[in-house]
C-alpha positions in Angstrom: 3.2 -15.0 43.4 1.8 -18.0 42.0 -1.7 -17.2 43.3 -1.4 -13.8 41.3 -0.3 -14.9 38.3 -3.7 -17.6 38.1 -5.9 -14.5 39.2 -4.4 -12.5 36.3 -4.8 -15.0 34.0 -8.4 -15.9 34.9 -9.5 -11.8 34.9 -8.0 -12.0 31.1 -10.2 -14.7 30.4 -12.9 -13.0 31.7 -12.5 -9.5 30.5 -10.3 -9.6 27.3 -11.4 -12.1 24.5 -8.5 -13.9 23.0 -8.9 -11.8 19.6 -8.1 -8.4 21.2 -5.2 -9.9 23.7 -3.3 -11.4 19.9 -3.7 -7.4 18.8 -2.8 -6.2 22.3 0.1 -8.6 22.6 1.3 -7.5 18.9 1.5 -4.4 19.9 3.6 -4.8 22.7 5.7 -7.5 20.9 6.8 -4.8 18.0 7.7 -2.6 21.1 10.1 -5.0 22.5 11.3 -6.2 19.5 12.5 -2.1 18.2 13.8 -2.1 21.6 16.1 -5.2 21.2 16.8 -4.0 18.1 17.9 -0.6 19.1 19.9 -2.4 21.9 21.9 -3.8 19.7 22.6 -1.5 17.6 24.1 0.6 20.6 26.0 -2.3 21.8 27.8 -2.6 19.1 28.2 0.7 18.2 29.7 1.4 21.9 31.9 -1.4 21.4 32.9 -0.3 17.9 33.8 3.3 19.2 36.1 1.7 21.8 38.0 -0.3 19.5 38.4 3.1 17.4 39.2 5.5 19.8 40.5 3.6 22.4 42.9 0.6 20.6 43.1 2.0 17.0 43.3 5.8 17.3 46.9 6.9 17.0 47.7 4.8 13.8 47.7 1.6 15.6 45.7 0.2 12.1 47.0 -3.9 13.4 44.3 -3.9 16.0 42.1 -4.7 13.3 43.6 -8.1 13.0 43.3 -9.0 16.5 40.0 -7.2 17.6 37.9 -10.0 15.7 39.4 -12.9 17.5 38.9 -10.9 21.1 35.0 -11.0 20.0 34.7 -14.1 18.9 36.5 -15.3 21.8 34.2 -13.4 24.0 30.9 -14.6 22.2 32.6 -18.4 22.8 33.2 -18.4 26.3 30.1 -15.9 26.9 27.4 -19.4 25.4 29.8 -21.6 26.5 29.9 -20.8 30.5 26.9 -18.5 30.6 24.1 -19.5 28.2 24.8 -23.3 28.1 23.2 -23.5 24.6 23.9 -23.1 20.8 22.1 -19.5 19.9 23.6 -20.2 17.0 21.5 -20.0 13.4 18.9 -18.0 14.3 16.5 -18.0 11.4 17.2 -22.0 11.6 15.9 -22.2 15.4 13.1 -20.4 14.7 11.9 -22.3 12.1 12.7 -25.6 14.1 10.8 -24.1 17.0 7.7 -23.6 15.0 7.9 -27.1 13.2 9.1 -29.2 16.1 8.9 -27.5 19.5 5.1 -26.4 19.3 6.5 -22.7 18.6 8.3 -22.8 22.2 11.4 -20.8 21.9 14.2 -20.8 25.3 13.3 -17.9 27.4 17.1 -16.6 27.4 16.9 -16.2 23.4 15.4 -13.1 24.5 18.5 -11.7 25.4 21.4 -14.2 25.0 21.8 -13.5 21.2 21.9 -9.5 21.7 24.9 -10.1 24.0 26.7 -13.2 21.7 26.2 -11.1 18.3 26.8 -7.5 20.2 30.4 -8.9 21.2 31.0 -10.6 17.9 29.9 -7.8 15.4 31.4 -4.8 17.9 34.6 -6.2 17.8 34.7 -6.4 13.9 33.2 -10.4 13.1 32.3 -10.5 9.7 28.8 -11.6 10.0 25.5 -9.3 10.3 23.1 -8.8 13.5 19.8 -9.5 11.7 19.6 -12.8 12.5 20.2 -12.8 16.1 17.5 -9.9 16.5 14.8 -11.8 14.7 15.4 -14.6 16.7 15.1 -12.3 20.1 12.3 -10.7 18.5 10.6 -14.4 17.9 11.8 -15.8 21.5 10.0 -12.4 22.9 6.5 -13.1 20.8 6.6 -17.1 21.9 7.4 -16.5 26.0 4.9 -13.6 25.8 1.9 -16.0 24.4 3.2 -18.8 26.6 2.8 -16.3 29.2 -0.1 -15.6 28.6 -1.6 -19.1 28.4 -2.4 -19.5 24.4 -2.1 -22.1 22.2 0.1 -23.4 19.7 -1.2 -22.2 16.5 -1.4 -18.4 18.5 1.9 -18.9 19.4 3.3 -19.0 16.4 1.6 -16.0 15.3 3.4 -14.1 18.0 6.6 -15.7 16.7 6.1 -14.1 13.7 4.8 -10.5 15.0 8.5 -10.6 16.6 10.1 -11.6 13.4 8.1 -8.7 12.1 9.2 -6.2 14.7 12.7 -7.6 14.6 13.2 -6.8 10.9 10.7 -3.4 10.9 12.6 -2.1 14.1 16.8 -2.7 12.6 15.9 -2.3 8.8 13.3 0.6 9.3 11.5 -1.2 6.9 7.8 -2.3 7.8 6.5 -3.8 4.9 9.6 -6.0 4.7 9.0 -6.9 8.3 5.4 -8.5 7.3 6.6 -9.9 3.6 9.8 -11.8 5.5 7.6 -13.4 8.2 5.6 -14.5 5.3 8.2 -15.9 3.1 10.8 -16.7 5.5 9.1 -17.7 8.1 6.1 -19.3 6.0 3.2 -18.6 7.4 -0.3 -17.7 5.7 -1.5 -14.7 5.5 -5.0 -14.9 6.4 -7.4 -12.3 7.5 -6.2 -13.5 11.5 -2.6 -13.2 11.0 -2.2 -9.9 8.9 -3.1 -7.8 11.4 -1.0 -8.8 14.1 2.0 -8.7 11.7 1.5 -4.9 10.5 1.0 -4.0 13.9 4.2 -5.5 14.9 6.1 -4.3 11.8 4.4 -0.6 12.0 5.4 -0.5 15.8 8.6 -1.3 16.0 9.5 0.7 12.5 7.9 4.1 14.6 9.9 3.2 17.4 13.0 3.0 15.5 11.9 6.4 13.9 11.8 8.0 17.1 15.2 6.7 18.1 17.3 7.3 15.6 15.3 9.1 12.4 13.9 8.6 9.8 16.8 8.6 6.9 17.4 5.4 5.3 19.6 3.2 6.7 21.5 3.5 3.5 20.6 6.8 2.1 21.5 7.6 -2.1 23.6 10.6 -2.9 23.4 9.9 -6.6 21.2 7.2 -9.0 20.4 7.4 -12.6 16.9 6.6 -13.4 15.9 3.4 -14.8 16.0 3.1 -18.5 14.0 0.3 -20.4 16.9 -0.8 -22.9 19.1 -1.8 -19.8 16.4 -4.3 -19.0 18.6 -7.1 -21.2 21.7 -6.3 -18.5 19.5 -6.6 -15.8 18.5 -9.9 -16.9 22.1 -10.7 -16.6 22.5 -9.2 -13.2 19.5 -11.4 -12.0 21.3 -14.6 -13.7 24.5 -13.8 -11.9 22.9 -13.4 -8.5 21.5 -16.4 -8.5 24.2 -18.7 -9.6 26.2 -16.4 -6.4 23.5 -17.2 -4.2 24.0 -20.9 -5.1 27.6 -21.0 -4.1 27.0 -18.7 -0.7 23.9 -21.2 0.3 26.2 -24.7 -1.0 29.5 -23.3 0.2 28.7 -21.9 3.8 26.9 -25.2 4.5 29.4 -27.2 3.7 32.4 -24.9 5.4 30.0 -24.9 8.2 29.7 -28.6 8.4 33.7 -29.0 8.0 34.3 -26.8 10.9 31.4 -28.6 13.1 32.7 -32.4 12.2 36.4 -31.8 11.9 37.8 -29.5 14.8 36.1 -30.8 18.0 38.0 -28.4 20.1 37.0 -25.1 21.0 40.1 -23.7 21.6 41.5 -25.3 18.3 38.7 -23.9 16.8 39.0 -20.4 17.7 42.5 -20.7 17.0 42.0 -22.1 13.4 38.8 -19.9 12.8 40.6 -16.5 14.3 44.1 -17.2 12.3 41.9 -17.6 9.0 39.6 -14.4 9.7 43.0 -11.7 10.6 44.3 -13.2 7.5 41.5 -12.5 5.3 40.4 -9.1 7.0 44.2 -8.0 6.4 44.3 -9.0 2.9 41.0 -7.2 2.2 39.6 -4.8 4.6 36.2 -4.3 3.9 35.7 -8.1 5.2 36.0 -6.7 8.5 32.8 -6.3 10.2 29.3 -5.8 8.8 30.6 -3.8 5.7 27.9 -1.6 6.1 30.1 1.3 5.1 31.1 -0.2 2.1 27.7 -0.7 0.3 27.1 2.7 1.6 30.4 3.4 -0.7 29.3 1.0 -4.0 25.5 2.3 -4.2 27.0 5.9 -4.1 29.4 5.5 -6.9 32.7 5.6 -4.8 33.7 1.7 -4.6 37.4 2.1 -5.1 37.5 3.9 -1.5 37.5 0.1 -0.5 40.8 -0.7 -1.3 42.2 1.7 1.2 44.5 0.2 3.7 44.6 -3.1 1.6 48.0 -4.5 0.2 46.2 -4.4 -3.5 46.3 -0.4 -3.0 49.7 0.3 -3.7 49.5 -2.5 -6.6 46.7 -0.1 -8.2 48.7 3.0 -7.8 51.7 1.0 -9.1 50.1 0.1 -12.1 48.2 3.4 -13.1 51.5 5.3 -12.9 53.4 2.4 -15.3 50.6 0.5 -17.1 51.9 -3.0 -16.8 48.7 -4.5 -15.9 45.6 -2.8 -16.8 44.4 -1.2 -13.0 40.8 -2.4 -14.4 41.6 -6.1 -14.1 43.0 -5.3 -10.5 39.5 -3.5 -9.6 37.9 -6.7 -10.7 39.9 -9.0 -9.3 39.9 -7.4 -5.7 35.9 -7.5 -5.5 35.5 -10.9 -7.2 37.6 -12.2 -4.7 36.2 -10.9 -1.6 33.0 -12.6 -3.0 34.5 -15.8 -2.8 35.9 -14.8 0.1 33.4 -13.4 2.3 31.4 -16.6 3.1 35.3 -17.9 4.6 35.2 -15.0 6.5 31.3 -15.4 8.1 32.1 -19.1 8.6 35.2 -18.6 10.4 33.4 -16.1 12.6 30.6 -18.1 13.4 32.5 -21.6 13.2 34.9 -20.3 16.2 32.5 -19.6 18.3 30.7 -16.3 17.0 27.3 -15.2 17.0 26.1 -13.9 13.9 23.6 -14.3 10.9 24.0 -13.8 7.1 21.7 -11.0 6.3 24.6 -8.5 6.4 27.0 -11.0 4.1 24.3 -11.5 1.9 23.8 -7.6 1.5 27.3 -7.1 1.1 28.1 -9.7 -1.3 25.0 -8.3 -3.3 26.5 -5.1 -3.8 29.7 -6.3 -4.6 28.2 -8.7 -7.3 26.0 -5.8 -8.8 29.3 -3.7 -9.0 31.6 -6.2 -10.5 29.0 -7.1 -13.0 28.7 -3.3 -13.6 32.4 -2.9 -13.9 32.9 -5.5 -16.2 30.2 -4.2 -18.7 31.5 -1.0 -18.5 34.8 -2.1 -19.5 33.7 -4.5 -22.7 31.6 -1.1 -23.5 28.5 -1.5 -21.9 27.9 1.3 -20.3 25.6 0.7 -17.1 25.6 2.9 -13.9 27.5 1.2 -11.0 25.5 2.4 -8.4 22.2 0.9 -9.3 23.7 -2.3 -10.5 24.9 -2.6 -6.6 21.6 -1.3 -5.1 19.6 -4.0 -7.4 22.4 -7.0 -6.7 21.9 -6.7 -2.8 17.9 -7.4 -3.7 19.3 -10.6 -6.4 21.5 -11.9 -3.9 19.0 -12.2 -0.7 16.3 -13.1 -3.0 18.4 -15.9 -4.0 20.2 -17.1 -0.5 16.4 -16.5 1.5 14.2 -17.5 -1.3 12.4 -14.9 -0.9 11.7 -12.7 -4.0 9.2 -10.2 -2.3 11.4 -9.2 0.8 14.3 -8.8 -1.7 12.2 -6.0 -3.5 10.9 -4.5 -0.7 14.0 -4.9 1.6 16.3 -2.6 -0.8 13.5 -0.4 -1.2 13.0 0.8 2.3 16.8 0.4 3.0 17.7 3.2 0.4 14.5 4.7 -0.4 15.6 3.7 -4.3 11.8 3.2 -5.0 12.2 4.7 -8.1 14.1 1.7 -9.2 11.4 -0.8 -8.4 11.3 -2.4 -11.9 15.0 -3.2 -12.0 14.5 -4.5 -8.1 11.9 -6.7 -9.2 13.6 -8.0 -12.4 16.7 -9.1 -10.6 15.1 -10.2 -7.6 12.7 -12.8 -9.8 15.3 -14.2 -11.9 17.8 -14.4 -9.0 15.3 -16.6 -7.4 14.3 -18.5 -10.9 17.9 -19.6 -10.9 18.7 -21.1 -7.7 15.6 -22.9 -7.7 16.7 -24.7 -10.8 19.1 -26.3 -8.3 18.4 -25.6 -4.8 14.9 -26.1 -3.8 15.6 -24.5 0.2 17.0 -21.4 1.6 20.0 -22.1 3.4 17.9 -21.4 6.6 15.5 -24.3 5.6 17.5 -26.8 4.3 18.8 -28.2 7.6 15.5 -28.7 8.7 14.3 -29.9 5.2 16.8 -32.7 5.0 15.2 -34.1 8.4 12.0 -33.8 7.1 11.1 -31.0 10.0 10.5 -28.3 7.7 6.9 -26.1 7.3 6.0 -24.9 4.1 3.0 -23.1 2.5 1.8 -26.8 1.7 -0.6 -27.3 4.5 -1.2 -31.1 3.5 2.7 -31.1 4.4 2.5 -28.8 7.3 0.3 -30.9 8.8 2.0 -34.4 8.3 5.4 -32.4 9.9 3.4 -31.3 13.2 2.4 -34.8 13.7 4.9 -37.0 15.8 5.4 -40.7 15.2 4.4 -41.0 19.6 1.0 -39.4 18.8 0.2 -42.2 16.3 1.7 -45.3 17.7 -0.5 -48.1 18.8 1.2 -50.3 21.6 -1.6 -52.5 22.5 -0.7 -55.2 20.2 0.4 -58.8 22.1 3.7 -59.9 21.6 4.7 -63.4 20.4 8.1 -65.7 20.5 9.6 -67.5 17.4 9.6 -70.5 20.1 6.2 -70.3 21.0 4.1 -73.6 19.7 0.6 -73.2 17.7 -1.1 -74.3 21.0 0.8 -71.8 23.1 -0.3 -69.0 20.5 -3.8 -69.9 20.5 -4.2 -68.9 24.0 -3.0 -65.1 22.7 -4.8 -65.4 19.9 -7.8 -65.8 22.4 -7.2 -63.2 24.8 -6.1 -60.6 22.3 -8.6 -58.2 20.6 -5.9 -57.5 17.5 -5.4 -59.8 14.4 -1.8 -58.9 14.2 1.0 -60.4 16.4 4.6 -59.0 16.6 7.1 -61.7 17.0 10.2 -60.3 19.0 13.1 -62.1 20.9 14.2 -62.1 24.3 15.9 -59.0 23.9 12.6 -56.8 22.1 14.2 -57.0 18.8 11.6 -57.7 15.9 11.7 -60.9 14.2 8.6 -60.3 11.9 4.9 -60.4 12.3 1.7 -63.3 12.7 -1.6 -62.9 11.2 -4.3 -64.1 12.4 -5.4 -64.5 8.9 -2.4 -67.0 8.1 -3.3 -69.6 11.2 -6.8 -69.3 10.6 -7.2 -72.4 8.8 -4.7 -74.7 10.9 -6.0 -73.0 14.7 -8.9 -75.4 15.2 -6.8 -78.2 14.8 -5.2 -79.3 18.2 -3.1 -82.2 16.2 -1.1 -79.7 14.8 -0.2 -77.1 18.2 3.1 -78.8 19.0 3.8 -79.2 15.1 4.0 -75.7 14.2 6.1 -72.7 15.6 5.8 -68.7 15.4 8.8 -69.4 14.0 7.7 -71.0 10.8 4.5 -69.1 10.9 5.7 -65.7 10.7 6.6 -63.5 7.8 8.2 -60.2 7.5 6.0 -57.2 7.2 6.0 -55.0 4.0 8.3 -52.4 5.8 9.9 -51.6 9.2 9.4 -47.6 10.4 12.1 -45.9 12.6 10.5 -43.9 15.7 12.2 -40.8 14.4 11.6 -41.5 10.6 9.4 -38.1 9.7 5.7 -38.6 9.1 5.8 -37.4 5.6 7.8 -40.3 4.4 6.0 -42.4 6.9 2.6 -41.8 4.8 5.3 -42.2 1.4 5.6 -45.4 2.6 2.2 -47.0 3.6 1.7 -45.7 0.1 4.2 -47.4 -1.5 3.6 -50.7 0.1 -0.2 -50.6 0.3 0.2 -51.8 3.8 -2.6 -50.3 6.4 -0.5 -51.1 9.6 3.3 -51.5 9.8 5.5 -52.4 12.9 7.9 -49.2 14.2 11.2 -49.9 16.0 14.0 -48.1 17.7 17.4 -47.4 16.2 18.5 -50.6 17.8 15.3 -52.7 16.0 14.0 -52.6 19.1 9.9 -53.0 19.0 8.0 -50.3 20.1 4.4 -51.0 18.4 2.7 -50.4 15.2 1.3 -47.4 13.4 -1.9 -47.8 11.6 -3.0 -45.8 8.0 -6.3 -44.6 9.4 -4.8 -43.6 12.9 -2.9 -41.0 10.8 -5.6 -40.2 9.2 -7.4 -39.5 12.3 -4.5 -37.3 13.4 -4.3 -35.3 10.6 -7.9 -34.4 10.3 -7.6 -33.1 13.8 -4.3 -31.1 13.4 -5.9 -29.4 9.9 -9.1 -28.2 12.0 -7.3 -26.6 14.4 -4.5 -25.0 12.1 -7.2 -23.9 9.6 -9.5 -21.9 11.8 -9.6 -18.5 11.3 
C-alpha cells in the first residue's frame, strides 16, 4: 500500500503541476465540504423528527426539557470515550491550526464534529451547527493537501477552500463562503488564493442546490422597501448591535471560562449545565434549539407566535383582556430577556459537554435585537417595519461578534434573498462593527489566540513574527560558566570558545547572569589576578531574560525596548536553554516572508 501511495504521488509530480492539483483539489474540497454539510443537516433533522413524533407527539410538550440534556450528554460521553479530544470551538481550532500547527488539522475533525454537534443540536442544544461544519470542512481541505504532499502555505489555502465550502454548502450562500474565509479566517486574497475559494464556495453552494433547492434558507413573505429618512433609525440599530455584540463576545468568554475553571467534573458539569439549560428553555421556548424558526417568524412580521407554550403567554392574554400592565412592555420584556439570556443558554450547552458554535446564537440574537429595537420605536411613535429591522439586526450582530462587516452584508443577503435591502444591511453592519471595535479589538474566535500572541492577521509583518517559533531561533552553542569559576579557570573557555558571551548558570542550569568578554578584556592577560577574581564578581545581569514560550512578537518588542542584540532564554523554571540573537530573527523572518509572499 505504501509502495502505491509513493508511485501515486510521484506520477502527480510528473503529470499534474502543483497549480492545477490546488484547482483540482478545490474542487473536490467544496464537494466534500456540501456533503458534510448536507450530512448534518439530515442528522439532525432525523434526530429532530424523532424527538417530535416519537417522545413529544401526543401532548407530551415536557420532553422538551429533558431532550437537551440527553444530547448534550450524548455529545459528552461520545468526545469523551470515542474522540479523546476537545472538538470544541471550532472557528478557534482553525485559526490555531493555521497560526501554530503549520495548518495541520486532526484527521477525525473530519467527521467527529458532525457527530458531536448532530447529537447536540438534534436533541434541541441551543447552539448553531455552523461552526462545527466549517471546521470539518477546514480538517477535510488540510488532510487532503497533507495527502497530497504540499506545503504549508498550500495548506492553508485548502483550509480555507473548506471554510469556503463549509459556509457556501449550509448557508447556500457562495459569496459569503469566499468573504468569511477572508475575514474570518484572514487570509489575502491574492490572484493564487481567489480562485481556489470561489471554486470551493461555487461547488459546494450547487451541490446544496441540487440537494435541497434553491429557496433561501430563510425565505421573506413580506418587506417594505427601504426608505432614505429611516436611515437616522438605522444608525441606531447599527449602535445597538454593536454594544450587544460586546456583551455576547465579553459575556460568553467569561461564562465559558467560569464553567472551564470552576466545575472540574464532568458529571457535575452536565448536571449544572443541563439543570440551567431545562430551566431557561421552559421559561422561554424559542431558546430551545437553533431558533431557526423563530427568525423565520420575526423577519416575517409574526414575532408574537414566540411566546407560545411560554409561562409569559397567559400573562399577555391576562393583561390584554384587563389592562393592568400595558401587553407592550411584556412583548419587550420577553425578547430583551432572552437576549440576555441566550448566551446562558449556548454556554450551558457547550460548557456541559455540547458541541456547537455561535453562528446560529448570533443570528438569532440579531433578529431579536432588530425586533425589540423595532418594537420600541414603534411604541414611542416611530414607526419602522419590524421585519426589516430583524433581517438588518442578524447582519449588525454577526458583524459585530465575527468582526466581519462584509460577511454580515452578504450573509443576510443570500440567507433571505433581501438584496433589495442592501443599504440598510450595510449601514448597520458598518456601524455595528465601528462600535465594538471602540472596545474590543478581536472576534471572540480570535481573542483566545490573540491573548497568547498566536493569532494571524492581515499584518503580514505580524504574521510572519507569529509563524516563527522561539526553537527555530535559539542559538545553544554558547559555553557555560560557574559563579565559582576563578579568572584563570575562565580563561581557558574564553580560549576554546568561538562566542564573546558566557552564560553563568548553577549546578542545577538555572541562570545566574551573563560574562562578556568585553568586561575581562582588560584584567585576562594578567595571570596575578586569575585566583583573585570570580565569575561571580564578574558577571552582570543581562538587559532581559526571554521565556521559551514567550511569543516572537513581544520577543522582537523587547530587543527593541532594551537595545540588546542577543538576550539569554530560559524555561518556566529559569532554567538556561541558550540565547536568541536580533539578526538570527532577522534571518528567519526574511525567509518565512519569501515563502508566504510568493504568488
Amino acid at each position: 500500500m505504501r509502495k502505491f501511495y509513493d508511485d501515486v504521488i510521484d506520477w502527480r509530480e510528473r503529470h499534474i503541476s502543483e497549480k492545477h492539483l490546488v484547482l483540482l483539489l478545490s474542487f473536490f474540497v467544496g464537494m466534500l465540504s456540501a456533503a458534510a454539510a448536507g450530512l448534518l443537516k439530515s442528522f439532525i433533522h432525523l434526530i429532530q423528527r424523532f424527538v417530535e413524533t416519537q417522545l413529544i407527539d401526543g401532548g407530551h410538550t415536557w420532553w422538551y426539557l429533558i431532550t437537551p440534556v440527553i444530547g448534550i450528554t450524548l455529545a459528552a460521553l461520545f468526545v469523551k470515550y470515542v474522540v479523546r479530544d476537545d472538538i470544541s470551538h471550532g472557528i478557534t481550532k482553525i485559526l490555531y491550526a493555521i497560526s501554530q500547527r503549520k495548518s495541520i488539522i486532526k484527521a477525525h475533525n473530519m467527521w467527529s464534529s458532525v457527530v458531536g454537534s448532530g447529537l447536540t443540536i438534534g436533541f434541541g442544544g441551543s447552539v448553531g451547527a455552523e461552526a462545527p461544519i466549517v471546521l470539518t470542512g477546514a480538517a477535510i481541505g488540510s488532510n487532503l493537501a497533507k495527502t497530497f504532499r504540499l506545503d504549508q502555505k498550500t495548506m492553508m489555502l485548502m483550509i480555507g477552500c473548506g471554510a469556503a465550502g463549509a459556509i457556501g454548502g449550509i448557508f447556500k450562500a457562495p459569496i459569503a463562503g469566499l468573504v468569511f474565509t477572508l475575514e474570518v479566517l484572514m487570509m489575502d486574497l491574492t490572484m493564487t488564493s481567489v480562485a481556489p475559494l470561489l471554486i470551493s464556495s461555487v461547488t459546494a453552494t450547487a451541490i446544496s442546490y441540487l440537494l435541497t433547492g434553491t429557496d433561501p434558507m430563510f425565505p421573506l413573505d413580506t418587506t417594505e422597501a427601504f426608505v432614505v429618512n429611516r436611515i437616522p433609525w438605522y444608525l441606531i440599530l447599527g449602535a445597538v448591535c454593536g454594544l450587544v455584540s460586546l456583551y455576547f463576545t465579553r459575556g460568553m468568554n467569561r461564562l465559558e471560562q467560569w464553567m472551564k475553571h470552576k466545575i472540574n467534573n464532568m458529571w457535575f458539569k452536565l448536571l449544572v449545565g443541563g439543570a440551567i439549560l431545562s430551566v431557561l428553555i421552559f421559561l422561554f421556548p424559542p431558546l430551545y434549539g437553533e431558533g431557526y424558526d423563530v427568525i423565520r417568524q420575526l423577519i416575517n412580521g409574526d414575532g408574537l407566535t414566540a411566546l407560545n407554550n411560554s409561562p409569559f403567554q397567559t400573562l399577555l392574554e391576562n393583561n390584554s383582556q384587563s389592562s393592568i400592565l400595558n401587553p407592550q412592555f411584556i412583548i419587550i420584556g420577553y425578547f430583551a430577556a432572552i437576549i440576555l439570556l441566550k448566551i446562558v443558554a449556548s454556554v450551558a450547552t457547550n460548557g456541559a459537554g455540547g458541541v456547537g458554535g455561535i453562528f446560529a446564537p448570533s443570528l438569532f440574537m440579531g433578529a431579536i435585537v432588530g425586533f425589540v429595537t423595532a418594537r420600541i420605536m414603534n411604541v414611542s411613535g416611530i414607526a419602522v417595519p419590524e421585519s426589516n429591522f430583524a433581517l438588518v439586526g442578524m447582519a449588525g450582530l454577526m458583524s459585530g461578534v465575527m468582526h466581519a462587516p462584509l460577511t454580515g452584508i452578504f450573509l443576510i443577503a443570500e440567507l433571505t434573498g433581501g438584496y433589495h435591502l442592501f443599504m440598510p444591511l450595510m449601514i448597520v453592519s458598518v456601524i455595528s462593527y465601528l462600535t465594538i471595535m471602540l472596545f474590543e479589538p478581536h472576534s471572540l474566535y480570535a481573542m483566545r489566540l490573540a491573548q497568547k500572541g498566536e493569532l494571524l492577521t492581515h499584518n503580514k509583518d505580524r504574521n510572519v513574527l507569529t509563524l516563527l517559533k522561539m526553537d527555530s531561533v535559539l542559538e545553544t552553542d554558547f559555553v557555560t560558566v560557574f559563579p565559582e569559576m576563578t579568572l584563570g579557570q575562565l580563561v581557558q573557555v574564553i580560549s576554546a570558545s568561538k562566542r564573546n558571551i558566557f552564560p553563568v548558570i548553577d549546578n542545577d542550569g538555572h541562570l545566574k547572569g551573563i560574562l562578556l568578554l568585553d568586561e575581562v578584556r582588560n584584567i585576562m592577560f594578567q595571570p596575578r589576578l586569575y585566583k583573585r577574581f570570580t565569575v561571580s564578581q564578574l558577571m552582570t545581569s543581562p538587559a532581559a531574560i526571554l521565556r521559551f514560550d514567550m511569543p516572537m512578537e513581544k520577543v522582537m518588542e523587547t530587543f527593541e525596548d532594551t537595545g540588546a542584540w542577543n538576550l539569554p532564554v530560559v524555561d518556566a523554571e529559569r532554567h538556561y536553554l541558550g540565547f536568541v540573537s536580533k539578526s538570527k530573527i532577522f534571518n528567519s523572518y526574511r525567509h518565512v516572508l519569501v515563502h508566504f509572499s510568493e504568488e
